[in-house]
C-alpha positions in Angstrom: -12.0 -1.7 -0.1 -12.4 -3.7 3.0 -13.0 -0.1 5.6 -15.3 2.1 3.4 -18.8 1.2 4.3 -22.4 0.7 2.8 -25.6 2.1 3.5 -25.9 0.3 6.7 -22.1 0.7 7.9 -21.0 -2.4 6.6 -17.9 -3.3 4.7 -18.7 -2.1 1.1 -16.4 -4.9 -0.1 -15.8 -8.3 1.2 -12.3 -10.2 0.8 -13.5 -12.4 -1.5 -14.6 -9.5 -3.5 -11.4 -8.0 -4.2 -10.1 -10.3 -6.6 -12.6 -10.3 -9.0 -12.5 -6.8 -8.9 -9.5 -6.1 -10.0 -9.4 -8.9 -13.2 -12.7 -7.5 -14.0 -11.3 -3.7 -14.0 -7.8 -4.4 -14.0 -7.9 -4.5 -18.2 -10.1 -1.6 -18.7 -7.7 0.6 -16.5 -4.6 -0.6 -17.8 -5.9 -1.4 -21.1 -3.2 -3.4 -23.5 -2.7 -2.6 -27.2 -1.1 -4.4 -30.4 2.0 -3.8 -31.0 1.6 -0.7 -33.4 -0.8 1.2 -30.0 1.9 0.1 -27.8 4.8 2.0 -29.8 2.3 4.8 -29.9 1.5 4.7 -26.1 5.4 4.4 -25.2 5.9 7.8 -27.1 3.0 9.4 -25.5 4.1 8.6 -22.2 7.1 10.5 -23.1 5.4 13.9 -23.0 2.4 12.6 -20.8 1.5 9.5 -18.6 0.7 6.0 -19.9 -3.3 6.2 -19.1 -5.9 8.7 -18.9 -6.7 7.4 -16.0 -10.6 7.9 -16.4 -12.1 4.6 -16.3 -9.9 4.2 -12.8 -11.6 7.6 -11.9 -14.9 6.6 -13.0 -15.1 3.2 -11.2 -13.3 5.0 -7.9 -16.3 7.8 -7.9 -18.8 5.6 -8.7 -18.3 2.6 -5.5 -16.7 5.9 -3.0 -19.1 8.3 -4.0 -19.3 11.2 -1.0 -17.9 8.7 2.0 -15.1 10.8 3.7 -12.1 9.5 5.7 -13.1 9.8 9.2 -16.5 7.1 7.8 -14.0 4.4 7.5 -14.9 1.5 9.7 -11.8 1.0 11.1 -8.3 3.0 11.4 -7.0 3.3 8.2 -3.2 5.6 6.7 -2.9 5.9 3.2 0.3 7.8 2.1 0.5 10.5 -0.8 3.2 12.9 -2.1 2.2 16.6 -2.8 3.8 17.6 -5.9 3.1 21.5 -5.2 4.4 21.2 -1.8 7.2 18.5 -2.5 6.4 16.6 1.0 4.7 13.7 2.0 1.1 13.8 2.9 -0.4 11.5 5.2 -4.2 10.9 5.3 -5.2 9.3 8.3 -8.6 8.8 10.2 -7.1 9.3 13.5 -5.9 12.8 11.8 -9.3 13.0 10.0 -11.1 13.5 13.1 -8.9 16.1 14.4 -8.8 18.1 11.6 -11.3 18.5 9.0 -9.6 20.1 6.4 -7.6 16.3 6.1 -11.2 14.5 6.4 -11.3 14.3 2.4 -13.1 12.0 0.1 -11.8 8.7 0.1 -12.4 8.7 -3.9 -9.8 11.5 -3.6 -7.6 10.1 -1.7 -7.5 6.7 -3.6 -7.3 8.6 -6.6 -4.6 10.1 -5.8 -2.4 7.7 -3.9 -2.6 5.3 -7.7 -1.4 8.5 -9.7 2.0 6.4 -10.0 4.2 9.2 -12.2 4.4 8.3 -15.6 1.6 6.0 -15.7 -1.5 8.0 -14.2 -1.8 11.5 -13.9 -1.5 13.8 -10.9 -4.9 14.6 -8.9 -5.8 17.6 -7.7 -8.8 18.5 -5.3 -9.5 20.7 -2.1 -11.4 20.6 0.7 -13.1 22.8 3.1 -14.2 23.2 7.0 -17.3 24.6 8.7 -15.4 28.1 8.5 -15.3 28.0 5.1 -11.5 27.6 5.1 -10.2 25.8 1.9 -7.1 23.5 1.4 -5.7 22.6 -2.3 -4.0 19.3 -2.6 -1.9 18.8 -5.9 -1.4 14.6 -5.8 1.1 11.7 -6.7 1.3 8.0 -5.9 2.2 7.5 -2.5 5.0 5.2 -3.4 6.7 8.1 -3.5 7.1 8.7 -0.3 6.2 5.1 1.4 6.0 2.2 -0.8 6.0 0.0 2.2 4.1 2.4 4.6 4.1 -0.1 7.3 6.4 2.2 9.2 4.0 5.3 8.4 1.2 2.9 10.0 3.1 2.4 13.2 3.8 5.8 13.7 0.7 6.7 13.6 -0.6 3.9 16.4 2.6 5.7 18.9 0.7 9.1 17.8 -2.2 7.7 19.2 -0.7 6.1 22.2 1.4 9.2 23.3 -2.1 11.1 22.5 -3.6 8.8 25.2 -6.1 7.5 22.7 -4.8 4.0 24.0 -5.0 1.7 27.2 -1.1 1.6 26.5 -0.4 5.3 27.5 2.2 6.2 28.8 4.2 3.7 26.5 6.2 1.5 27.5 9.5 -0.7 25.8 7.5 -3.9 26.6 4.4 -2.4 25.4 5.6 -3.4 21.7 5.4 -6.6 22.4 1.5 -6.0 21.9 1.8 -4.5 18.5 0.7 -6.9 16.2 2.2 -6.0 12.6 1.2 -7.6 9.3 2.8 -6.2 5.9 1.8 -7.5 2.7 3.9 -6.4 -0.6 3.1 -7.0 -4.2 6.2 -8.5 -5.3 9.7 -7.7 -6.4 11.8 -8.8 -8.6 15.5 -8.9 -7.0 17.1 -11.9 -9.0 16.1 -10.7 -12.4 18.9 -8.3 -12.2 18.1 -6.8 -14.7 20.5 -3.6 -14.8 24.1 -3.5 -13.7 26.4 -0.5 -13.3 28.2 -1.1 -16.5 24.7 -0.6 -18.2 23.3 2.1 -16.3 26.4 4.3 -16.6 25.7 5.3 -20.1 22.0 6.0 -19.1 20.6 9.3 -19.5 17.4 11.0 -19.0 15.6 8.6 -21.4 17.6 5.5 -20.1 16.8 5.8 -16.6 13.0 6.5 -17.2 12.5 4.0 -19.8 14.6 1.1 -20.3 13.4 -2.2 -21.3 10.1 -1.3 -20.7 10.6 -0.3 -17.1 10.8 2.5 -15.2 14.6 2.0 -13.5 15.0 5.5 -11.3 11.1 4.5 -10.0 12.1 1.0 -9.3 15.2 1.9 -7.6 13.5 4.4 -5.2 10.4 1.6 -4.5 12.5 -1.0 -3.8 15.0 1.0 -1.5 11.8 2.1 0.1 10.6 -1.1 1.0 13.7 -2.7 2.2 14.7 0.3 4.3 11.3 -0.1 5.8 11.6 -4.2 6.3 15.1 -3.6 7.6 14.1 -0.8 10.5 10.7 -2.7 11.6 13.1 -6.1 11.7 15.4 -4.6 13.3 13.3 -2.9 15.5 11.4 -5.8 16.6 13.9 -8.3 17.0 15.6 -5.4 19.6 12.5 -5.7 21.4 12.3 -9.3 21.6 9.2 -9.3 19.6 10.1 -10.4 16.1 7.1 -13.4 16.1 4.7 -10.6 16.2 5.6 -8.9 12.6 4.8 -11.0 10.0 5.9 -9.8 6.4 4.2 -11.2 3.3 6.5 -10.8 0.2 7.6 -12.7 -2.9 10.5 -11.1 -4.2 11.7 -13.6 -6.9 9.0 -12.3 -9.3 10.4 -12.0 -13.2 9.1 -10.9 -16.6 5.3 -9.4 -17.1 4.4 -10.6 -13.3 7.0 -7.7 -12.6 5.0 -5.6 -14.2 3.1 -2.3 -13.0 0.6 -2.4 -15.7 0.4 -5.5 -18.0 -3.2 -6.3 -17.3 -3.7 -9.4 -19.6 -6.1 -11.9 -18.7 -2.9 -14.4 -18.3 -0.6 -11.8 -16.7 -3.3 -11.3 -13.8 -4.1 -15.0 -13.7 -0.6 -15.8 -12.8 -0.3 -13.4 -10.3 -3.6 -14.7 -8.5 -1.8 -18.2 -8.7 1.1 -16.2 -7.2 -0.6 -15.1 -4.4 -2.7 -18.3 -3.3 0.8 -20.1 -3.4 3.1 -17.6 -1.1 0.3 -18.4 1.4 1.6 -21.8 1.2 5.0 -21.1 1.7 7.0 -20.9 4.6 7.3 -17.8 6.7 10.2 -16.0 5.5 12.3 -12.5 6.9 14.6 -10.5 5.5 18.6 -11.4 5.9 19.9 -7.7 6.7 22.8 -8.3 4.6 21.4 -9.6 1.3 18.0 -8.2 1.2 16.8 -11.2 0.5 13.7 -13.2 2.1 14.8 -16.0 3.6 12.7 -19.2 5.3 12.0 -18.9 9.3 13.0 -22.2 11.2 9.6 -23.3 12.8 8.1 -20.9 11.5 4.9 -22.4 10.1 3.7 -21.0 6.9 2.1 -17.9 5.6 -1.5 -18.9 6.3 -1.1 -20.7 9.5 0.6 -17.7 10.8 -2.1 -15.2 9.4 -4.8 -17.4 11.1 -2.3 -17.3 14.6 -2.6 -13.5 13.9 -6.4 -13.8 13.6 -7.2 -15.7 16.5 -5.1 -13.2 18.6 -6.8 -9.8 17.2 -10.1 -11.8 17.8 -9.7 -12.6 21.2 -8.3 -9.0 21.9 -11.6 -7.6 20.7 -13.6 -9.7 22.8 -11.6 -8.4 25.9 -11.9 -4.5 24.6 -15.4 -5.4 24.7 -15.9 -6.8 27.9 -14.5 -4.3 29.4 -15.9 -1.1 27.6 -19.5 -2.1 25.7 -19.5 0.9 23.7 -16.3 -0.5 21.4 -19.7 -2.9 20.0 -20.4 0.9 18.5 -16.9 1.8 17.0 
């Protein structure tokens, strides 16, 4: 929302614009039923997803409309899984511009990176080059291959540096101490604890794709996803003496409907907006390696004072870039 650009290359969203969009859409593309619809949409999604999906379509097409990857106004990575071809794929601008066949529509591309399995369906679409060469994609939620892709986002800065697309080339160890890394999750729910192995060991099919109202096989993968992520950025960081420059933004004490994927209730999504405006408040916290659990940083300020540190230091890098070379004004 905050790279794909207007008419006159401009941000087609603002920040401020992103909440209201999604509690003015969020109910109409996860819309809630009585309890007699609900039955009836937790047997559908047994032989189909949850939602159609086509108001989420609709709304995508119509704010996207033709604006392809490489228009974004800054480098962007947004992670799929191909169903077809059972791998992860990665659209990137940096790849967009080398390869036009990846350089598809970002309606597409958002499309298909929602299409979480058994709540939206799968997205197919091709694209084609100047030599009239086509490529199919058959697409699911990226989740499933990066829920946290904060590591697919770094790798694809060391592409570009060992491409010599950066003032950093060649790379060096002390070089990552100018990586600046912000990762922002949408909450967990680690002390709920809601399964145990005593319960799950008389799961089947059914039990591990639908208990309680969850989804426990996809939870399991998402949340070993993110932590493995946290834990190898951490650890990666701290090694290089530059943990103050990663900065991860999580709450993971959420529990009941604020757990959710899709309760879109008027006072489901207001109490995740109050969610978010108070982690900015809190402290800044890491992971502990051992537990998996966020834990506060001593002197570490809080959320919001260290997102405005990480502000002022991006800022002042771009006024350097520009100084020296005046066509970055252009990029």
């Amino acid at each position: 929302m905050l790279t794909a650009p207007n008419k006159d290359k401009r941000p087609l969203f603002a920040a401020k614009d992103i909440k209201p969009f999604y509690l003015e859409h969020g109910p109409k593309i996860f819309p809630q039923t009585m309890v007699f619809g609900s039955i009836v949409k937790t047997m559908k999604s047994l032989v189909g997803p949850k939602y159609d999906g086509k108001y989420l379509h609709q709304v995508i097409e119509e704010k996207l409309g033709d604006t392809h990857l490489h228009e974004a106004l800054t480098n962007v990575v947004i992670p799929t899984f191909d169903i077809k071809n059972m791998q992860p794929t990665i659209f990137s601008t940096f790849e967009a511009r080398e390869n036009s066949l990846m350089d598809a529509k970002l309606s597409d591309i958002c499309i298909s990176t929602s299409a979480a399995p058994t709540y939206l369906p799968a997205h197919y679409f091709q694209t084609q080059d100047k030599n009239g060469k086509f490529h199919e994609f058959n697409l699911i939620d990226g989740a499933i291959a990066a829920n946290n892709p904060t590591l697919i986002a770094t790798s694809e800065v060391t592409k570009q540096i060992y491409s010599g697309n950066s003032d950093f080339f060649p790379i060096k160890p002390t070089d990552y101490g100018k990586i600046l890394v912000i990762s922002i999750g949408t909450g967990l729910a680690k002390p709920e604890q809601k399964y145990n192995a005593k319960i799950a060991s008389k799961w089947g099919i059914f039990g591990w794709l639908t208990k309680e109202g969850s989804n426990p096989i996809i939870d399991a993968f998402a949340d070993a996803s993110d932590d493995m992520v946290d834990y190898h950025i951490s650890v990666a960081f701290q090694a290089l003496r530059s943990e103050q420059n990663y900065l991860r933004i999580q709450d993971d004490t959420l529990s009941g409907t604020v757990s959710s994927v899709d309760i879109a209730t008027k006072e489901n999504m207001d109490k995740l907006v109050e969610i978010g405006e108070t982690l900015l408040k809190k402290p800044v916290s890491r992971v502990n390696l051992k537990t998996g659990l966020f834990e506060e940083s001593k002197n570490g300020g809080t959320n919001e004072e260290t997102l405005k540190w990480f502000a002022k230091l991006l800022s002042e890098e771009k006024r350097i870039r520009n100084s020296k070379t005046p066509l970055a004004n252009n990029l």
